[in-house]
C-alpha positions in Angstrom: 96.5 110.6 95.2 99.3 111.4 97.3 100.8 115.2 96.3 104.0 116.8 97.8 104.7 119.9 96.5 108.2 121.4 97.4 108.2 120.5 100.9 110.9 122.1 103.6 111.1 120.5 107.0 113.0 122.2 109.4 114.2 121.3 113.2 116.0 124.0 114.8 118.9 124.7 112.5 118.4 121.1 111.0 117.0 120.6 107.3 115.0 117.2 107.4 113.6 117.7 104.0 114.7 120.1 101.3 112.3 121.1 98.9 110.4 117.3 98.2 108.6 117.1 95.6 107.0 113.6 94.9 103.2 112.4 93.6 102.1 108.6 94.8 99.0 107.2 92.2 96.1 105.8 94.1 96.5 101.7 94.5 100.3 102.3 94.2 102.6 100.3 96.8 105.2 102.6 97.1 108.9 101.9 98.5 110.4 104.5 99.8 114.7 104.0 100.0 117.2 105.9 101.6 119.7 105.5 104.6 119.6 106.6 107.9 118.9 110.1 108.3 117.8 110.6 104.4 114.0 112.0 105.6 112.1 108.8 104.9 110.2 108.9 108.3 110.0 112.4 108.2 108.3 112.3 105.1 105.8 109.8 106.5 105.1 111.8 109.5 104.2 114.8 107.7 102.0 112.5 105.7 100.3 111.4 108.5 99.6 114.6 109.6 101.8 114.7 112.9 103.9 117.2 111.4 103.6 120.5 110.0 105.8 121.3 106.9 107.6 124.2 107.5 107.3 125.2 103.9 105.3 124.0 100.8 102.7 121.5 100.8 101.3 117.8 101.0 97.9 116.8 100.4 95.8 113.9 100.2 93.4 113.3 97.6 93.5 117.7 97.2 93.1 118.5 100.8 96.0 119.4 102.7 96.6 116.8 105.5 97.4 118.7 108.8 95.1 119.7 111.4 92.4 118.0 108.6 90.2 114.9 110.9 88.7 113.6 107.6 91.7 113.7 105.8 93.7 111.8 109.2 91.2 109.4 109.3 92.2 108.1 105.7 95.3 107.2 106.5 96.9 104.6 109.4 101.0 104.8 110.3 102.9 102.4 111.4 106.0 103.7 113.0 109.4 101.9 113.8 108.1 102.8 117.6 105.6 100.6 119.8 106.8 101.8 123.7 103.1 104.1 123.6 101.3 100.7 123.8 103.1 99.0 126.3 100.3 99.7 129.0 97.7 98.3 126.8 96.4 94.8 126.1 95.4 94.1 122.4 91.6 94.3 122.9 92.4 98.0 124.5 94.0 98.7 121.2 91.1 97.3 118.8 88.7 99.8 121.3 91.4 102.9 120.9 91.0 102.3 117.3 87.5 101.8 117.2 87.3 105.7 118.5 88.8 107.1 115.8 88.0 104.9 112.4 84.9 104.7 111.4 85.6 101.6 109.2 87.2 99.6 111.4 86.3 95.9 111.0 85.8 93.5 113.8 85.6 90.9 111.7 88.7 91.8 109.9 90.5 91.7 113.3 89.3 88.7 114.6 90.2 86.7 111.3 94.0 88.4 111.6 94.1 87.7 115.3 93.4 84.3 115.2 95.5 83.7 112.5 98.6 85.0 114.3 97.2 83.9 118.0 98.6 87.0 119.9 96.6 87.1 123.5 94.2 89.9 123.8 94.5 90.2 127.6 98.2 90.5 128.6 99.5 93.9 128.2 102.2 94.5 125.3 104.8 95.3 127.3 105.1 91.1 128.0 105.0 90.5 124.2 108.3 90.5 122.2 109.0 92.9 119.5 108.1 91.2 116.4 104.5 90.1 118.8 104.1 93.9 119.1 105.1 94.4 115.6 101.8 92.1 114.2 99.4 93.5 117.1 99.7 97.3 115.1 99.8 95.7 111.9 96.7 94.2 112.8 95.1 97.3 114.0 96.2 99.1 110.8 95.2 96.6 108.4 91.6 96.3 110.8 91.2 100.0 110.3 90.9 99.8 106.4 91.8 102.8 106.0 92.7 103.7 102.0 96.2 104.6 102.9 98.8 102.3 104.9 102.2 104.0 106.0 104.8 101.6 107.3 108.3 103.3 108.6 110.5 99.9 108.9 107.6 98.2 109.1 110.2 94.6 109.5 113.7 96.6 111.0 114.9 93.7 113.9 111.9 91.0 113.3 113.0 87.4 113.0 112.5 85.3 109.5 109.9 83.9 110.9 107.6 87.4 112.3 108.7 88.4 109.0 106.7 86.2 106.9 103.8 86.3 108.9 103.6 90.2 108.8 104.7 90.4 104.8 101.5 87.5 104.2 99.2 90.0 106.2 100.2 93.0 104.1 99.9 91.3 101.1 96.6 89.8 101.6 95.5 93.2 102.6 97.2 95.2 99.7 94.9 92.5 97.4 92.1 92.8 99.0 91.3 96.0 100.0 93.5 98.0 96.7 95.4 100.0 99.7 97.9 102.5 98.4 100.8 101.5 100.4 104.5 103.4 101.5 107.1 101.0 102.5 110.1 103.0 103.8 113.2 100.8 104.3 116.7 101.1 104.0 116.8 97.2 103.0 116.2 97.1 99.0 115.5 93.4 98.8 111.9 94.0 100.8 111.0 96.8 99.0 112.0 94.5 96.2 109.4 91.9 96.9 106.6 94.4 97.7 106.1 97.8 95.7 105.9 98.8 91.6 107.6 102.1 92.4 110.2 103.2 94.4 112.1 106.7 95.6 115.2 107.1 96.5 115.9 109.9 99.4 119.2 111.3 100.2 120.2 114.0 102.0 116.6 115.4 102.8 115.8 115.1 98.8 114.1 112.8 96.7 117.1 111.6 94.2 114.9 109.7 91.7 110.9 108.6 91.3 110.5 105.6 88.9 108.3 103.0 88.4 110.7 99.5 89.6 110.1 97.6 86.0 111.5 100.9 84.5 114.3 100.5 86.7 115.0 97.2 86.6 114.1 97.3 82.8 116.8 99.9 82.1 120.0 98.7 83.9 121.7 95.3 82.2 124.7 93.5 83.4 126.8 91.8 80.4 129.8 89.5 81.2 131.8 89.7 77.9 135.6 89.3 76.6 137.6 91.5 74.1 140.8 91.1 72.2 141.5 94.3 74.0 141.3 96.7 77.0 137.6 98.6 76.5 136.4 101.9 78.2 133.2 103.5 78.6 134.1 105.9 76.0 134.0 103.4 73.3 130.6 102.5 73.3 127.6 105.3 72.3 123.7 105.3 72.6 123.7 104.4 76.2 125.1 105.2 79.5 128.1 102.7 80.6 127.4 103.1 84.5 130.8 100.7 85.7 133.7 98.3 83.9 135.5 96.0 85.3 137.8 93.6 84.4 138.2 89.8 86.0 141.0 88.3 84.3 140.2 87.8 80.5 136.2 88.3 81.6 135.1 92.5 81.4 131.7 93.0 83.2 130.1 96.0 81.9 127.2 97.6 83.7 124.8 99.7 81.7 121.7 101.7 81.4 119.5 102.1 78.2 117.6 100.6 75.7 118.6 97.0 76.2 119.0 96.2 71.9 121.1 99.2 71.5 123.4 98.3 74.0 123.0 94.6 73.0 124.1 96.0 69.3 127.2 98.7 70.8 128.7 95.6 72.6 128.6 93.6 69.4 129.6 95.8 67.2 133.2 95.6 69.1 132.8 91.9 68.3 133.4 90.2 71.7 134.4 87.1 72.0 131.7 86.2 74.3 128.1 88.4 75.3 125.9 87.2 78.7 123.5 88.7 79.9 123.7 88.7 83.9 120.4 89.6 85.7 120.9 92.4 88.2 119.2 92.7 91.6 117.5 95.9 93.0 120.4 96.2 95.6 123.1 96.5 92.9 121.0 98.7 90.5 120.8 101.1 93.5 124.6 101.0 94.0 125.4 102.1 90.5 122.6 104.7 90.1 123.7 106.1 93.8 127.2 106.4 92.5 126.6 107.6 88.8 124.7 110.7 90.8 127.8 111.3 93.1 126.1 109.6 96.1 127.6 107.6 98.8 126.4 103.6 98.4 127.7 102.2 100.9 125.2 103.8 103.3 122.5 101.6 101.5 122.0 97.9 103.4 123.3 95.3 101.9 
């Protein structure tokens, strides 16, 4: 288990995190959302033991994780940065690994590496940045360690790199029961990969759901009354936006999905569908509801 209790990061007169509090279940793949500048990779780095919180306290599995080897060697990070292995070829990478994890699996590696045919003896700085991308990925997975931390893990691949590095994590999240952090400002992959999500802005954690709950929560219903409605006609749930499009009103809600099935109704529309909402726009609404900015999100 993943524990971060009240957490301050601090750089100079700069507050990267402001009292974080946030617990990740073992086996969970976590996504971690937010814009530029919300903490996300701060968050991971102080995970991963590069950092040292300036306040509070983040432990894995009950042991504090800086300046802690055992603890270090339970996790692998994967940062948005790749320049420190531009001098090396992959096979110098598999041994600079080898040094410091214990469980690192030649097998593993081979299997991924022939799978993806990167070259193990031309130096990374030849290979282009999705190749560089899948040669730590690689390593990480190879390491099998119990806790992967990606930081952008597919920022500026191409469709193509993309799938082949999303296959390899999900192959590896199903076969080795990894508890996983995604962070990402892009909703749609954390979409595809994780069963609960975060939401940091502004150094702090906004909300911590499971995604069903989320996704379970917020409906979208395209209806039509024989007059103008606002959200202070309807009770038993929260009435996030309404909007009219010509004789059409689409109402954006959160709740119990029957009662706010049986508060529409009871206005008797003239018409009720029920539109299926994506991650992206569920995050738009909740962002806006809290008094956030949305627009900073990627769309």
């Amino acid at each position: 288990m993943i524990e971060i209790k009240n957490v301050v990061m601090r750089f100079d007169d700069i507050v990267a995190l402001d009292g974080v509090d946030l617990t990740i279940p073992e086996g969970c793949a976590y996504g971690l959302l937010g814009s530029n500048g919300a903490g996300k990779s701060t968050l991971l780095r102080l995970l991963s033991g590069i950092y040292r919180p300036y306040s509070g306290e983040v432990t894995i599995d009950g042991q504090k994780v800086y300046n802690n080897v055992p603890v270090k060697e339970k996790v692998f990070f994967i940062n948005d940065e790749t320049a420190q292995f531009n001098d090396m070829t992959l096979g110098d990478m598999r041994a600079y690994y080898k040094r410091f994890y214990s469980g690192f699996s030649d097998e593993l590696f081979e299997r991924l590496q022939k799978t993806v045919k990167l070259p193990m003896d031309k130096r990374l700085s030849t290979f282009s940045k999705g190749m560089k991308r899948q040669a730590v990925v690689i390593c990480g997975i190879s390491c099998r360690t119990p806790y992967l931390f990606l930081d952008e893990a597919f920022d500026g691949l191409d469709p193509t790199m993309r799938i082949i590095v999303k296959q390899m994590l999900i192959d590896a999240m199903l076969d080795e029961k990894l508890t996983v952090i995604f962070s990402s400002h892009n909703l749609n992959e954390i979409d595809e990969f994780c069963d609960r999500v975060g939401l940091m802005h502004g150094g702090r954690v906004v909300f911590d759901r499971e995604l069903d709950s989320v996704k379970g929560q917020v409906v979208k219903i395209q209806t039509a009354f024989d007059r103008a409605v606002t959200a202070e006609d309807f009770s038993g749930f929260d009435v996030l936006s309404i909007e009219q499009s010509g004789s059409v009103t689409n109402i954006i809600a959160r709740g119990d999905r029957d009662v706010i099935r049986e508060g529409v109704n009871a206005l008797k529309p003239k018409i009720y569908d029920e539109v299926p909402l994506s991650l992206e726009e569920i995050f738009i609404h909740e962002m806006e509801v809290l008094g956030y900015d949305s627009s900073k999100l990627e769309r």
